[in-house]
N, C-alpha and C positions, 0 to 999 in steps of 0.2 A: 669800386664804389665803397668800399668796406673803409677804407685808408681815408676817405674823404668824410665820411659818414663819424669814424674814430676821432677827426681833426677837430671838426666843426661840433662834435658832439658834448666834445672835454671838457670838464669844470672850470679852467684857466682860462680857455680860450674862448667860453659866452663869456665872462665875467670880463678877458681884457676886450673883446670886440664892441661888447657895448660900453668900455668905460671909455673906448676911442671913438665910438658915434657922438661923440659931444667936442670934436676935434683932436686934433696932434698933444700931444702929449709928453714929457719928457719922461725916463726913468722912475724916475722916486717919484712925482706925480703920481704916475700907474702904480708904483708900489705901495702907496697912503692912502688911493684909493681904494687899492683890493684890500686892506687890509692883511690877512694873514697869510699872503704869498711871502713865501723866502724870496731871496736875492735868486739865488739860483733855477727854480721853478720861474721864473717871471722871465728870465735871461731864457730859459731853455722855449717857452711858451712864444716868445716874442723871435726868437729865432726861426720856428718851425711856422711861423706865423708870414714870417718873409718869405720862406723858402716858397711855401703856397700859394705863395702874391695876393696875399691879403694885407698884408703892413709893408708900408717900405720905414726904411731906416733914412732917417737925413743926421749926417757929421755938418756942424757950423765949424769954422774954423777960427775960434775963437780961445781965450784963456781963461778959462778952463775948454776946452772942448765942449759944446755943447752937440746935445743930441736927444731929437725928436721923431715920434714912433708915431703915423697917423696910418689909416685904414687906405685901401688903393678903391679903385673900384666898383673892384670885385669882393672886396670886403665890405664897402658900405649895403650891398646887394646883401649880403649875409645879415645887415640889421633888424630887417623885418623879419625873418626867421627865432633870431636869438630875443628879440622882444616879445616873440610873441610865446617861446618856450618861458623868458623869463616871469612872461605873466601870470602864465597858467602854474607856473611853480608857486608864485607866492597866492594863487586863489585856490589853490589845493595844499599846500602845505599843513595846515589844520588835520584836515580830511587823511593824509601819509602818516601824519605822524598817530593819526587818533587807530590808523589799520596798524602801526605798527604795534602800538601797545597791548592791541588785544592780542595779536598771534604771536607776541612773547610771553601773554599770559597765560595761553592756549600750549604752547612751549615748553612752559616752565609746570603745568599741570601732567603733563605726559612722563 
């Protein structure tokens, strides 16, 4: 449970799972969308994302190569989950950062 619980838990993979509940997606799409994911972090995220059969990978065979990353299933199943973590993040985000400041001030008095 731990392995699964780590997957679906990870900052990459709410942030790419719900930027693919709005459909398939190419690469750099997902990379413009997340903003400040590397190339690499996104490659590693989208891989371990397959491997879990939550994304399937589709090659066109075209020139340039193209290549689209949508949610399977069992990853759209996951949307309701990550939306609703991602809501409750932005209606407490205030509330985090206002605890964080006091117990650094609290911190920095000791």
């Amino acid at each position: 449970m731990s392995e699964v619980l780590a997957r679906v838990g990870d900052k990459w993979t709410v942030l790419v799972v719900g930027t693919l509940g709005d459909g398939p997606k190419r690469f750099n799409e997902l990379r413009r969308a997340l903003g400040s994911i590397s190339q690499r972090m996104l490659t590693l995220t989208l891989r371990a994302l397959e491997r879990d059969g939550l994304v399937t990978r589709t090659v066109f065979a075209t020139i340039p190569p193209r290549v689209d990353y949508e949610l399977t299933r069992l990853g759209h199943s996951l949307l309701d989950p990550v939306s609703g973590l991602s809501l409750w993040a932005r209606q407490n985000r205030s509330a985090i950062e206002a605890a964080r400041r006091q117990f650094d001030a609290a911190e920095r008095r000791r």
